[in-house]
PAKOLDREN-83081 format. One record per residue (C-alpha): residue in one letter; x, z, y. Coordinates in steps of 0.25 Angstrom, whole numbers, plus 2048, in hexadecimal, padded with zeros to 3 digits. Last residue first. Layout:
aXZY;...
This chain:
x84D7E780B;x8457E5818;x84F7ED821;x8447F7827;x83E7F8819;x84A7FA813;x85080381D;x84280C81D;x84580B80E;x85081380E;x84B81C818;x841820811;x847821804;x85282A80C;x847833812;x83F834803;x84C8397FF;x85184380B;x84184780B;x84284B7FB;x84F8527FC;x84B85C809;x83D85C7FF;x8458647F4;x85086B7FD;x846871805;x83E8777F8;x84A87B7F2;x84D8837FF;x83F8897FD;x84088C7EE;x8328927EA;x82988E7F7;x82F8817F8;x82F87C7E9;x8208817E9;x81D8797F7;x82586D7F0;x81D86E7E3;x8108707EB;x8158627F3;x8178587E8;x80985A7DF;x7FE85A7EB;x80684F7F4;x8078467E9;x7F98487E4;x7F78467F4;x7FD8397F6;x7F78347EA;x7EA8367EE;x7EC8317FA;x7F18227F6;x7E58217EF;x7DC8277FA;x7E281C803;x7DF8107F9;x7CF8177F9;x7CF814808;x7D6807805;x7C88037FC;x7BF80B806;x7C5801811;x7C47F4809;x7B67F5807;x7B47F9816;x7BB7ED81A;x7C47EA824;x7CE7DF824;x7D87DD819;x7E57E181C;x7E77E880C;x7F67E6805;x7F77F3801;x8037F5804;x8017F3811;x7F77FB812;x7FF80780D;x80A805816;x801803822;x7FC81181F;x80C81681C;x80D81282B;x80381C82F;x805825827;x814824830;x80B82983A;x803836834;x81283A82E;x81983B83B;x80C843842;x80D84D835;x81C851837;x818853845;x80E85C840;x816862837;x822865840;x81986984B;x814875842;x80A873839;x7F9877837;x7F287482B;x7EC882828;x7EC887836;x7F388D841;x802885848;x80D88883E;x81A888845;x828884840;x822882832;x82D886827;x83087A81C;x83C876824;x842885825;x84C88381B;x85487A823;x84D879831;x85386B836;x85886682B;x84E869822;x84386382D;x84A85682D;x84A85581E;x83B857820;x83984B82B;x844843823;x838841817;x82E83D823;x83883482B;x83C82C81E;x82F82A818;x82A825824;x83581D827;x832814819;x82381481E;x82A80F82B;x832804824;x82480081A;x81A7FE828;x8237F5831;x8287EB827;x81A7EC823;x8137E882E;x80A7F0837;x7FA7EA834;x7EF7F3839;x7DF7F0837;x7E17E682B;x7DA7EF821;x7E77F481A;x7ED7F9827;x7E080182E;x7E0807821;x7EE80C81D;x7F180F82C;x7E481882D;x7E781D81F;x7F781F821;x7F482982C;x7E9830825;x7F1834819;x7FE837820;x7F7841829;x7F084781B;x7FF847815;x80584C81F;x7F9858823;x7FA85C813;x80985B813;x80A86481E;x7FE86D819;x80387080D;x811874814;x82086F817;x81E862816;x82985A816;x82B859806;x81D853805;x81C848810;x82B84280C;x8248437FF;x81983A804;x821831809;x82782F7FE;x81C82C7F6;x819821801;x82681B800;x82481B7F0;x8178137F2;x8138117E2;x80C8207E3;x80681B7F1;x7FF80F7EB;x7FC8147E0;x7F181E7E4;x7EC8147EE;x7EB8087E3;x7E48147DB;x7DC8167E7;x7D98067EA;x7D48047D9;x7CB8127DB;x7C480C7E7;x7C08017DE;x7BD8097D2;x7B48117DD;x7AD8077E3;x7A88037D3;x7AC7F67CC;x7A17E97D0;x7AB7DF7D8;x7B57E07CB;x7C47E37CA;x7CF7DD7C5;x7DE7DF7C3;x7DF7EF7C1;x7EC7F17BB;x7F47E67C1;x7EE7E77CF;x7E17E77D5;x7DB7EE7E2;x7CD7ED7E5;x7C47E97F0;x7B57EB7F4;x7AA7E37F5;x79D7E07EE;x7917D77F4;x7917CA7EE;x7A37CD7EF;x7A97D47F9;x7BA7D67F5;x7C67DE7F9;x7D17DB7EE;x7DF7E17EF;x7E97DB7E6;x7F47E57E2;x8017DF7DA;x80A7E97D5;x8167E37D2;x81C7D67DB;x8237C87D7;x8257CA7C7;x8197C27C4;x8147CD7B9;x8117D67C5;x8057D07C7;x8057C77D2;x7F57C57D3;x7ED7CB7C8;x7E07CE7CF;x7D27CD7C8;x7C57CD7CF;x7B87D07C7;x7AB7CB7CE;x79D7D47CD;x78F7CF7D3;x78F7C17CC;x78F7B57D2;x7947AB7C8;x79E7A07C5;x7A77A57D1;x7AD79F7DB;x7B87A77E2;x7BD7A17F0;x7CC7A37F1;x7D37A5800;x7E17A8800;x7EA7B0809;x7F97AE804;x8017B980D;x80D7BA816;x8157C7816;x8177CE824;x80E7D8821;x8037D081D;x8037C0820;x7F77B581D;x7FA7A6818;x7F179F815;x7EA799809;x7E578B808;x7D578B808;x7CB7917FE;x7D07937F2;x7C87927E6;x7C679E7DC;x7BE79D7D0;x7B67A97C9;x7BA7AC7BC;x7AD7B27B3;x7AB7BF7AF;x79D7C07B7;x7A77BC7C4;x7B67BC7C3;x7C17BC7CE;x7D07B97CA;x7DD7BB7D1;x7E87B87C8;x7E67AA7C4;x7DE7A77D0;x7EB7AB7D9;x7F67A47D1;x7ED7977D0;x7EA7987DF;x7F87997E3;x7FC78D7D8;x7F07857DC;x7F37877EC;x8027837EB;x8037797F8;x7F97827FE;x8017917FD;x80C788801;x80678380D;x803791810;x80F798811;x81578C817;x80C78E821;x81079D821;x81E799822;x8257A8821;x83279F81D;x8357A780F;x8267A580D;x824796810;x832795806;x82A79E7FB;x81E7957FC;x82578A7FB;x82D78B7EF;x8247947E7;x81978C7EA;x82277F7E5;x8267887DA;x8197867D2;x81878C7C5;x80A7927C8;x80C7A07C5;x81B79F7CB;x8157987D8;x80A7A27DA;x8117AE7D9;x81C7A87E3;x8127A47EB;x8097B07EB;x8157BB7ED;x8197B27F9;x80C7B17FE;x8077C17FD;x7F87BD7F8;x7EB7C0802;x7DF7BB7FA;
């Protein structure tokens, strides 16, 4: 199990009433003492294991099944953040062919964080897979379907980017730019693939960028796109939805759009990475875990699209019936998604 320390100590400590953890494990942490780190992870084992059994339970035939540690845990680090990596050996009563895991680590009733994910990859006599719990779906079983575990990963998909206000933004930065169907269908289809190979190659451990690099450039992302458009108004004025030169054919842009398209391919990129880390996933390769992200992208697609498909045929109506309107309408959408970005650009940057 891979457990953020300092949330784990501090959870562990107020579960189990012992402010010596909470003493020494915050100090080791506020110094960046990974031995420290660890000692006091030892010093405190019962209480960490006693948090982590108590809300992290595996069950055979509808029996408990019994965890052991094996070893003292170390200390691991993720984007700069150091982690608790614990090693538990599960002893069963039985063997049977289904086991039933049960997440409810750092619920939000603790007051420390909301909307705890725990992310499970297993193999187990002969089945694997991996699942995504939280609050409203706190167990799963070894047995259920493929598909109500790929179904688990697109609804985290699907939430994901509707929780993810920078990455709504983005989009409508994406959305008032466009000056055709096809702009904003080639954007979004470039953004797509961009962000999947980043996204992918990131969460299995194959690419690692820090985060204190990844979230200020997603911040300038939004920025540039949104600024982009505004750009263009005050450069042609009421001509900025005109192509300058349409090349032949049904997807074809002018050198406007496809240089707007090349800008947008790379910072996908960088929302890959975003996604990931998010996510929380830099396990190594596995197939199992591969379909289960795939199905994570799709999530995150879909609602990119239904967005797509409802905001831009209002703004094509808007713009074909009141063309000034029009211009005013995304001109004051990119100024506000610009400033947002900006804004959080300088905080990201800043570290407030």
């Amino acid at each position: 199990m891979e457990l953020e320390y300092d949330l784990l100590v501090v959870s562990a400590a107020d579960a189990g009433d012992d402010d010596p953890l909470f003493r020494a494990g915050t100090a080791a942490f506020e110094a960046g003492d990974t031995a420290a780190q660890a000692a006091a992870l030892k010093g405190h084992a019962s209480a960490v294991l006693g948090y982590v059994s108590d809300r992290f339970s595996m069950s055979s035939g509808g029996a408990d099944c019994r965890p052991t540690p094996v070893g003292d845990a170390t200390i691991g680090e993720r984007e700069g953040v150091p982690y608790a990596d614990l090693l538990l050996d599960w002893t069963c009563p039985e063997r049977v062919d289904e086991h039933v895991v049960r997440s409810g680590l750092f619920p939000d009733g603790e007051g420390y964080v909301k909307g705890t994910k725990t992310i499970v990859t297993y193999e187990i006599d002969g089945r694997s897979g991996s699942a995504a719990l939280d609050a409203a779906n706190p167990s799963f079983s070894t047995a259920q379907a493929w598909y109500e575990r790929f179904g688990e990963f697109f609804l985290l998909g699907a939430e994901h980017l509707l929780t993810g206000i920078d990455h709504i933004l983005f989009l409508l930065a994406l959305i008032a730019g466009s000056r055709r169907l096809r702009e904003i269908v080639l954007a979004a289809t470039s953004f797509t693939l961009a962000h999947s190979v980043t996204f992918m190659l990131a969460a299995l451990g194959l690419v690692e960028v820090p985060g204190v690099i990844v979230e200020p450039i997603i911040a300038l992302s939004i920025a540039v796109v949104a600024g982009w458009h505004l750009w263009g108004i005050w450069r042609r004025g009421e001509h900025a939805a005109d192509l300058e030169t349409a090349g032949r054919g049904h997807f074809s842009l002018d050198r406007a759009g496809w240089a707007r398209l090349g800008v947008v391919f790379c910072f996908g990129l960088v929302h890959g990475l975003g996604f990931a880390g998010a996510l929380g996933i830099d396990a190594a390769w596995s197939w199992t875990l591969l379909w289960s992200l795939l199905v994570f992208n799709v999530g995150i697609e879909a609602v990119q699209l239904t967005i797509i498909a409802v905001v831009f045929p209002l703004l094509f109506v808007l713009r074909r019936r009141a063309p000034k309107a029009g211009l005013w309408a995304t001109g004051a959408v990119s100024a506000a998604v610009s400033l947002m970005g900006l804004i959080w650009f300088v905080q990201r940057i800043s570290g407030s």
